[in-house]
SEVO-853001 format. One record per residue (C-alpha): x, y, z; residue number from 1. Coordinates in nm, 2 decimals. Each point is the difference from the previous one (the first is absolute). Layout:
BEGIN
<u->X	v->Y	w->Z	i->NUM> $
...
END
This chain:
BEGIN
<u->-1.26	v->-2.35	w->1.49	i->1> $
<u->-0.18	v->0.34	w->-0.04	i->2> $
<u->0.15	v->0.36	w->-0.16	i->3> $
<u->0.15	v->0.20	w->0.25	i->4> $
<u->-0.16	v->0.33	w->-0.10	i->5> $
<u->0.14	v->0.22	w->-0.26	i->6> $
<u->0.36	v->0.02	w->-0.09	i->7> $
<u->-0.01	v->0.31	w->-0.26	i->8> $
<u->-0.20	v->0.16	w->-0.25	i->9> $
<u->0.14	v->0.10	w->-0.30	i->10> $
<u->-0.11	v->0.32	w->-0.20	i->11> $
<u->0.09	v->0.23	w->-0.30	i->12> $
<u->0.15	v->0.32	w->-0.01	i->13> $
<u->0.07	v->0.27	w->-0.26	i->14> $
<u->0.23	v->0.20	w->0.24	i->15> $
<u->0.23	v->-0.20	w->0.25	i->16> $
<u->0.05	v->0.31	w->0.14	i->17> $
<u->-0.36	v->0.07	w->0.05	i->18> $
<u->-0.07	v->-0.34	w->0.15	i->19> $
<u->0.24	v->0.08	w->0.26	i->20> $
<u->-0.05	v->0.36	w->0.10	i->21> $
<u->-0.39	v->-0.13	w->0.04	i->22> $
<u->0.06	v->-0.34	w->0.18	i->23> $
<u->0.29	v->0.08	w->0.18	i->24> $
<u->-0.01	v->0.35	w->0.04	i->25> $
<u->-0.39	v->0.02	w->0.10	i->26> $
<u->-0.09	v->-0.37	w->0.08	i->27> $
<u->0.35	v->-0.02	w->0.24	i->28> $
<u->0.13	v->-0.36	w->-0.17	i->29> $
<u->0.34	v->-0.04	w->-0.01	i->30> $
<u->0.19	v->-0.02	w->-0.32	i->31> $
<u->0.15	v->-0.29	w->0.06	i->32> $
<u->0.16	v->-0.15	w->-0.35	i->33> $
<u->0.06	v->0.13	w->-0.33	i->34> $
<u->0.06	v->-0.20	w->-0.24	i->35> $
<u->-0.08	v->-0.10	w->-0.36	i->36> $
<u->-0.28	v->-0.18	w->-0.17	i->37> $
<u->0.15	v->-0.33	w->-0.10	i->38> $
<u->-0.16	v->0.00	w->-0.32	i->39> $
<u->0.04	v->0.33	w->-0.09	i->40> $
<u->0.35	v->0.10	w->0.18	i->41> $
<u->0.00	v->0.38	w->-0.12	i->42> $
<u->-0.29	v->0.09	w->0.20	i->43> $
<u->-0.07	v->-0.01	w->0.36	i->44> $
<u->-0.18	v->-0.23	w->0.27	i->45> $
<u->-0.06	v->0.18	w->0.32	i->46> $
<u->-0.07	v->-0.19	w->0.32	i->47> $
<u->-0.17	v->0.18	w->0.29	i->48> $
<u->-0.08	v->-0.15	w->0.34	i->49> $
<u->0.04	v->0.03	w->0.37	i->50> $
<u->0.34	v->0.04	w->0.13	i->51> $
<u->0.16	v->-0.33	w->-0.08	i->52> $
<u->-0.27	v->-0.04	w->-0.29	i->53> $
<u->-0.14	v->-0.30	w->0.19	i->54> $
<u->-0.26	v->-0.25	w->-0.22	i->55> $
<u->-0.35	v->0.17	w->-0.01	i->56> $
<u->0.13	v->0.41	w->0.02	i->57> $
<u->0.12	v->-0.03	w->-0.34	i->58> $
<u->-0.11	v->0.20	w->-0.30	i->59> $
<u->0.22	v->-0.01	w->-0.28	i->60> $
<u->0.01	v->0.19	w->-0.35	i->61> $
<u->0.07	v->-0.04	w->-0.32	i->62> $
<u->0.13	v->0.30	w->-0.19	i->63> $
<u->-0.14	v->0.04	w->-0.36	i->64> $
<u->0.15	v->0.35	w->-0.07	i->65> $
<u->-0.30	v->0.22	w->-0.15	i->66> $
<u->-0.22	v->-0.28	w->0.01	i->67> $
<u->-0.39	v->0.10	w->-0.04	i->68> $
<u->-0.25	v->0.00	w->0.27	i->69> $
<u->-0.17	v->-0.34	w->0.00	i->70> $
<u->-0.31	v->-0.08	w->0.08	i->71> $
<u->-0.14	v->-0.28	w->0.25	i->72> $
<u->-0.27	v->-0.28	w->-0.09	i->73> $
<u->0.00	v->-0.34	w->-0.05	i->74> $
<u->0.26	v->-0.27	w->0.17	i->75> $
<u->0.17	v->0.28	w->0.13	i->76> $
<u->0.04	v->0.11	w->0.39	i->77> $
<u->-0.13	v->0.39	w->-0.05	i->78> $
<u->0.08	v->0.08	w->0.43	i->79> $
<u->0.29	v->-0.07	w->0.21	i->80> $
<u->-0.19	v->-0.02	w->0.43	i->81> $
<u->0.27	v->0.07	w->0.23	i->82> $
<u->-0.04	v->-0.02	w->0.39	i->83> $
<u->0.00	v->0.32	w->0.23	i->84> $
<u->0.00	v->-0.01	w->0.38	i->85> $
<u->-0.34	v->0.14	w->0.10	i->86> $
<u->-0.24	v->0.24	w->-0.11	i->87> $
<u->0.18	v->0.27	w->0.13	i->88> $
<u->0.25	v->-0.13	w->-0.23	i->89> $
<u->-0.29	v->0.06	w->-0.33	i->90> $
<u->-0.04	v->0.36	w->0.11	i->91> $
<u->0.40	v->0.05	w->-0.02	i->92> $
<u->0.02	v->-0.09	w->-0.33	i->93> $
<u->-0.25	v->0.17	w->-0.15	i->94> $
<u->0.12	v->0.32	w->0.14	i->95> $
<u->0.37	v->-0.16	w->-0.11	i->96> $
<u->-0.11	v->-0.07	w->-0.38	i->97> $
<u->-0.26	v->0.26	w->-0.07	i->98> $
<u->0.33	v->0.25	w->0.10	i->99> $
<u->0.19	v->-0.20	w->-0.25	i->100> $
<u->-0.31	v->0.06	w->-0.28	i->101> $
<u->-0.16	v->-0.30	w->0.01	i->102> $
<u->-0.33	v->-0.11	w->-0.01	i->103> $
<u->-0.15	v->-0.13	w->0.32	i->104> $
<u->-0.32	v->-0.18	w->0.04	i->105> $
<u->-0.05	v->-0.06	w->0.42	i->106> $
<u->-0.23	v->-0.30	w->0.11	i->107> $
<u->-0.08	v->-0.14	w->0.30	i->108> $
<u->0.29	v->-0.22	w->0.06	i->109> $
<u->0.19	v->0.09	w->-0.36	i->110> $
<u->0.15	v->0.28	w->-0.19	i->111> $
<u->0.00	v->-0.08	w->-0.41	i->112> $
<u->0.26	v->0.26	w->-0.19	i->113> $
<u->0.27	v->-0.04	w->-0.29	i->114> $
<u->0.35	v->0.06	w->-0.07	i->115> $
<u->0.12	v->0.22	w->-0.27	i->116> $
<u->-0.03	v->-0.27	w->-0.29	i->117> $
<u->-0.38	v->-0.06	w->0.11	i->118> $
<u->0.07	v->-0.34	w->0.21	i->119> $
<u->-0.21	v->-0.08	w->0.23	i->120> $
<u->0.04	v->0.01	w->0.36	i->121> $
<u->-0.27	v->-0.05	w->0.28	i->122> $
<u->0.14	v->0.02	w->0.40	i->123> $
<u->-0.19	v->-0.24	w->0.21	i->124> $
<u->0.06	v->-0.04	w->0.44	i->125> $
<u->0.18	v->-0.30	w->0.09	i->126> $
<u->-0.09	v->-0.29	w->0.16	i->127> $
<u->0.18	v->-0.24	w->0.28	i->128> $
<u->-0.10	v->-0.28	w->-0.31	i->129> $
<u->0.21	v->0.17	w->-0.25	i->130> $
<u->0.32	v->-0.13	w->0.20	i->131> $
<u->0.33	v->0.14	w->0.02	i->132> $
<u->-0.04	v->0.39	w->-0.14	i->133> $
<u->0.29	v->0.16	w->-0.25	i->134> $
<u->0.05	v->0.36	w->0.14	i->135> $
<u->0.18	v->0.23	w->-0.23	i->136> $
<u->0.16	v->0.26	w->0.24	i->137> $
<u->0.05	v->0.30	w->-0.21	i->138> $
<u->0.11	v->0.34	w->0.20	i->139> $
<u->-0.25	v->0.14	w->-0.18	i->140> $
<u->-0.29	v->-0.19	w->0.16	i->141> $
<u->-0.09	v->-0.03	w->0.33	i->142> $
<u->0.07	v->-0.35	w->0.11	i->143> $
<u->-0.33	v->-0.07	w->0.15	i->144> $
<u->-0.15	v->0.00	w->-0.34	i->145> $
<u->0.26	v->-0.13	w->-0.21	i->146> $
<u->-0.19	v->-0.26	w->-0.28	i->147> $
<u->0.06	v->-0.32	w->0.13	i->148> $
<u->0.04	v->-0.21	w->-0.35	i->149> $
<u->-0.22	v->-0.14	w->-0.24	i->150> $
<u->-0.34	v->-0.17	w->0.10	i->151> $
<u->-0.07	v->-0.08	w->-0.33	i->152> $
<u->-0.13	v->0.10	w->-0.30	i->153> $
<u->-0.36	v->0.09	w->-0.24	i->154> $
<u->0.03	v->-0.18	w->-0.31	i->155> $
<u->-0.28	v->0.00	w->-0.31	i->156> $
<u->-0.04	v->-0.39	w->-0.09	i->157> $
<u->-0.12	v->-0.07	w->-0.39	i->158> $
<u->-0.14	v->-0.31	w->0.21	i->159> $
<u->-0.06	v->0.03	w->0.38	i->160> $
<u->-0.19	v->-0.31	w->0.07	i->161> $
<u->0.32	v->-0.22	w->-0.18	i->162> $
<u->0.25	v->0.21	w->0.16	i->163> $
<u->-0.17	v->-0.06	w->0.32	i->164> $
<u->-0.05	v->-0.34	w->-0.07	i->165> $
<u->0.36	v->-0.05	w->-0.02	i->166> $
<u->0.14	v->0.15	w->0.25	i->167> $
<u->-0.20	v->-0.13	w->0.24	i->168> $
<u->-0.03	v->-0.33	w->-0.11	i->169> $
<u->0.40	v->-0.09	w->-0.12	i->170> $
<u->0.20	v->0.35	w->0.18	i->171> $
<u->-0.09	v->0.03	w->0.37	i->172> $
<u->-0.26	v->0.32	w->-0.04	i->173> $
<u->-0.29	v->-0.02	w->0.23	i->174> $
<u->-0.31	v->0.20	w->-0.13	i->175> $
<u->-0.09	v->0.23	w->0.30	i->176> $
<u->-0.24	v->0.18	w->-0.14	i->177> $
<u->-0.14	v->0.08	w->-0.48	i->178> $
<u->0.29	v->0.07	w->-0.12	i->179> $
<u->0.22	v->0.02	w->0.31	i->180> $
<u->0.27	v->-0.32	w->0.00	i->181> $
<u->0.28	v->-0.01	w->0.26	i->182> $
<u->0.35	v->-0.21	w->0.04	i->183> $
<u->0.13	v->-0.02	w->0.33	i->184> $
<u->0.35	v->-0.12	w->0.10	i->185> $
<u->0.25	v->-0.03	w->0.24	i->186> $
<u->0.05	v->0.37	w->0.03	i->187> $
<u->-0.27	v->0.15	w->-0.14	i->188> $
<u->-0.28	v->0.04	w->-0.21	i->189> $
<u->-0.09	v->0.11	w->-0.33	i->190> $
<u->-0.39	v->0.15	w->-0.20	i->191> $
<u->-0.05	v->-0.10	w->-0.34	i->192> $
<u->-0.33	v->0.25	w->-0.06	i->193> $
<u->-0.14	v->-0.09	w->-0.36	i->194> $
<u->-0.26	v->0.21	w->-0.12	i->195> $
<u->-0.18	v->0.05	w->-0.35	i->196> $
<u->0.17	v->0.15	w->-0.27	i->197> $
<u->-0.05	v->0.33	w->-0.14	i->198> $
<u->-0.12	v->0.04	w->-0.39	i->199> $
<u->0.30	v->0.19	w->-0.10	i->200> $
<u->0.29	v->-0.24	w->-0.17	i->201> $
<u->0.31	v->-0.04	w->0.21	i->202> $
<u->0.29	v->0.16	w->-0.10	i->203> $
<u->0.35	v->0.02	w->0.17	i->204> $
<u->0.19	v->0.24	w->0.06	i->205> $
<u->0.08	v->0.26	w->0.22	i->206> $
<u->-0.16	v->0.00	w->0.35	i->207> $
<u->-0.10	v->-0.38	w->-0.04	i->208> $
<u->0.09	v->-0.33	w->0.17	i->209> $
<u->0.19	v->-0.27	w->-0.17	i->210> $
<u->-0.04	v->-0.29	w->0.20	i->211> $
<u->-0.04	v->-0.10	w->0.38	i->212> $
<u->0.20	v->-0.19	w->0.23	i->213> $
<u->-0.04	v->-0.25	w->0.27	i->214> $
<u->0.29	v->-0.11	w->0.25	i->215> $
<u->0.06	v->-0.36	w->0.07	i->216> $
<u->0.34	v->-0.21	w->0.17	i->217> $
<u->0.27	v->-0.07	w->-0.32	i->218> $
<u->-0.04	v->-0.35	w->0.10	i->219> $
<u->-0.39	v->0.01	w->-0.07	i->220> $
<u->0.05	v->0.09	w->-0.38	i->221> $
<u->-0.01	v->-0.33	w->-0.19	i->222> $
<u->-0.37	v->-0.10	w->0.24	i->223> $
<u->-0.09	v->0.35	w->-0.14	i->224> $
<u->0.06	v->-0.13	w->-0.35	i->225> $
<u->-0.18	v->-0.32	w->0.02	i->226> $
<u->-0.32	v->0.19	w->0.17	i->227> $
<u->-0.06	v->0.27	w->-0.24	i->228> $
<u->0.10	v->-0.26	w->-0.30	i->229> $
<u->-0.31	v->-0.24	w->0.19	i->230> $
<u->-0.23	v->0.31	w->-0.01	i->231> $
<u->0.06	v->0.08	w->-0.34	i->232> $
<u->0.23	v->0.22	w->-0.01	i->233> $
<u->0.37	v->0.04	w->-0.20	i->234> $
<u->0.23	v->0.13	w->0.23	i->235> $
<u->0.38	v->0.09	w->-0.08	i->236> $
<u->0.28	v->-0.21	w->0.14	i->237> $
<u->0.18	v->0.16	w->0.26	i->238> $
<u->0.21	v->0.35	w->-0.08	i->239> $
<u->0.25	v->0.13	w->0.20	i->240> $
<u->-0.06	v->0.35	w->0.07	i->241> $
<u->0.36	v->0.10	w->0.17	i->242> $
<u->-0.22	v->0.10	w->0.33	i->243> $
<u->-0.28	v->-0.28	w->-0.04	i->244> $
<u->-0.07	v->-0.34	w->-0.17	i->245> $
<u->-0.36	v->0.05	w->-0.19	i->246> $
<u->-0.22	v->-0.19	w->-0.19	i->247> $
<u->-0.27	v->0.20	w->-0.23	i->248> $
<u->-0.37	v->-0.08	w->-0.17	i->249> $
<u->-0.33	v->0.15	w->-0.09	i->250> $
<u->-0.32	v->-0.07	w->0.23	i->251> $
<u->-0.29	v->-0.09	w->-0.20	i->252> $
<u->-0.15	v->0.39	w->0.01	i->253> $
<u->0.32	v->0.08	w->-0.21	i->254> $
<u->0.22	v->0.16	w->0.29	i->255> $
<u->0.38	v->-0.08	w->0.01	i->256> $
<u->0.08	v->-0.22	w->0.33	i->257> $
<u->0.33	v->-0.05	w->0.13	i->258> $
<u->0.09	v->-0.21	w->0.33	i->259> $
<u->0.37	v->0.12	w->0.15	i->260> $
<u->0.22	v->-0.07	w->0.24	i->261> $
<u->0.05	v->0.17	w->0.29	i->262> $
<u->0.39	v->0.04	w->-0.02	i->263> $
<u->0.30	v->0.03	w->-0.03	i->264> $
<u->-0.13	v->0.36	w->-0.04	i->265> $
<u->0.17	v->0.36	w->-0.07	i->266> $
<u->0.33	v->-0.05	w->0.20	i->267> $
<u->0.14	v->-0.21	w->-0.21	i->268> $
<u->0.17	v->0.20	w->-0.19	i->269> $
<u->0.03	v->0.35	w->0.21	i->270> $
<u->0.01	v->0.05	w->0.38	i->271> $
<u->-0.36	v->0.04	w->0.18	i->272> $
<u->0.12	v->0.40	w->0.08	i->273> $
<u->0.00	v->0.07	w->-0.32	i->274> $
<u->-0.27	v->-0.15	w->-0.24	i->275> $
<u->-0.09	v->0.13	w->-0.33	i->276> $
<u->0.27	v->0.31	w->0.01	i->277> $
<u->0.22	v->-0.18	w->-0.30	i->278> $
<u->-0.12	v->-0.15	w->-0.31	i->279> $
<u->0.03	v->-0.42	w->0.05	i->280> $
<u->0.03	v->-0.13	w->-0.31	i->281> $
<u->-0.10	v->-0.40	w->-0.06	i->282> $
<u->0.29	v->-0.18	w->-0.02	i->283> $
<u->-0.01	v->-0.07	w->-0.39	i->284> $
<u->-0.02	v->0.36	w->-0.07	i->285> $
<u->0.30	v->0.14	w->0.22	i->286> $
<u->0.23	v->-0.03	w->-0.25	i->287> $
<u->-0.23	v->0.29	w->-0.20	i->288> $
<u->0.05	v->0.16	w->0.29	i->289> $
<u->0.08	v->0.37	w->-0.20	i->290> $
<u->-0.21	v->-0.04	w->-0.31	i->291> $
<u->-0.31	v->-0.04	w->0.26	i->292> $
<u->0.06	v->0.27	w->0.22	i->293> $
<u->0.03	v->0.22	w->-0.32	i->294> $
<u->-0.34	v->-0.08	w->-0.14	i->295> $
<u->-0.18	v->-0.01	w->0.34	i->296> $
<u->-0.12	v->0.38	w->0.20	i->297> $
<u->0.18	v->0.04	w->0.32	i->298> $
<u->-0.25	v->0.00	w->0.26	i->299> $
<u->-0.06	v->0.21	w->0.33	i->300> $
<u->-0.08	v->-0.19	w->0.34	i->301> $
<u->-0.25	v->0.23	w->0.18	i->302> $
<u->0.15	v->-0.19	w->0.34	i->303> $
<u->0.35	v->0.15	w->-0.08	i->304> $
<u->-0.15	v->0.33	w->-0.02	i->305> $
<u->0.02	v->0.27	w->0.27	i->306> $
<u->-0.37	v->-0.02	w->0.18	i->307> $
<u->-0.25	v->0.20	w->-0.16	i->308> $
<u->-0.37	v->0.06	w->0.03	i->309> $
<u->-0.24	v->-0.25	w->-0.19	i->310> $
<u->0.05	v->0.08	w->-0.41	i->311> $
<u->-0.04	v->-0.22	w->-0.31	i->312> $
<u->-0.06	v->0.02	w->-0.37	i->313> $
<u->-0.41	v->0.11	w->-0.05	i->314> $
<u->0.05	v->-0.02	w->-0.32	i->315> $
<u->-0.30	v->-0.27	w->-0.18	i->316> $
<u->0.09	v->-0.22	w->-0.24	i->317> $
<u->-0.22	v->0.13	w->-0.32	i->318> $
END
């Protein structure tokens, strides 16, 4: 019983809009829900993927309206690695984001820049041992170097020998390399990358990660449970989602873990053709229907737009 690679990583934004005129309008995901924070039913969580925002394409936000630029450090995950194509692929998007004002540092086989907010992204090529790849087909990316999901992510552990300690002695993780642990599943797999943390205290906010999730079968939740409660852990029990089943705890570096399900997914509740276009509300909420929508922005899909050449908000956050 091993992860199945990332389901989603969750982040923080000050400006849904933002978030979505970079990542969907430069990075080519699809919009494909918008919804509400379940806790907080008067701001938005954003869900972008690949088409049918399959399990391991995800990245999803939360909106805290204004919020101030955070700061990565310790138990948090301070990069999100996503998979291109080739290396051809690497030269393509540093021509496509340094357009779009970004930041671009080009290695040998990656490209490290940042969105807006200041989160971290890094581009790395593909590999046949990543599995089954995530393609977000945007019209405004050539197809042959759409990003191809999430390989994994760059955390700062406040304790990188426990953290890998446990999750490669009670989660599945195999150390391939310092620092470098790896869960493979069915489908695919997924890079934990610890590395030491910076001096600075953590703070979040803006442009920071809230927690990171790994995909395993519905029926795998309560094992899940009992392994992470036998490694020392305190996991949730299991909360339905709407579009996944999850179960959520903290890694001993201090970083927020959650294991998901793989379905039902975002058709549940609107048709495949048309994800993320209308606000879904969580069922508990729809009779607030009206007072929500009048507290919440209404927000501009760059993929219902007219096609343009590349554009997105340069603005840094201060």
């Amino acid at each position: 019983m091993n992860l199945d690679g990332i389901h989603h990583v969750t982040a923080i934004t000050g400006d849904a809009q933002r978030a979505i005129d970079f990542h969907v309008g430069v990075l080519g995901l699809r919009l494909v829900k918008t919804t509400v924070n379940f806790d907080a039913p008067d701001l938005y969580h954003l869900y972008m993927g690949d088409e049918s925002g399959s399990p391991g394409s995800i990245l999803t936000f939360f909106e805290v309206r204004g919020a101030t630029p955070g700061r990565a450090g310790a138990g948090m995950v301070h990069r999100i690695v996503w998979r291109v194509p080739s290396a051809d692929s690497l030269d393509a998007w540093a021509g496509r984001l340094g357009d779009a004002g970004r930041p671009v540092e080009r290695g040998d086989s990656s490209l490290v820049s940042s969105d807006p907010e200041g989160l971290g992204i890094e581009l790395v090529v593909g590999s046949p041992e990543d599995g089954a790849a995530r393609a977000a087909l945007s019209d405004g990316v050539a197809p042959e170097h759409a990003l191809g999901g999430i390989a994994g992510v760059r955390a700062y552990s406040r304790a990188p020998e426990a953290t890998e300690g446990v999750l490669t002695g009670g989660l599945g993780f195999v150390r391939e390399a310092a620092g470098r642990l790896v869960t493979r599943g069915a489908e695919r797999r997924g890079l934990y990358l610890v590395e030491a943390s910076p001096d600075e205290r953590p703070l979040q906010g803006a442009g920071t990660v809230h927690h990171v999730a790994w995909t395993a079968p519905d029926a795998e939740h309560a094992a899940w449970i009992a392994r992470v409660r036998a490694s020392g852990g305190h996991p949730t029990e299991v909360i339905d989602r709407q579009y996944f089943r999850s179960i959520y705890f903290h890694e001993p570096g201090g970083v927020m873990f959650e294991i998901a399900s793989a379905g039902p997914g975002f058709a549940v509740d609107e048709s495949p053709e048309h994800l993320g276009e209308a606000l879904r509300l969580p069922p508990q909420y729809e009779r607030h229907r009206d007072a929500i929508e009048e507290r919440l922005t209404p927000l501009d899909n760059p993929r219902a737009r007219p096609a343009t050449p590349v554009a997105a908000d340069t603005r840094e956050t201060p």
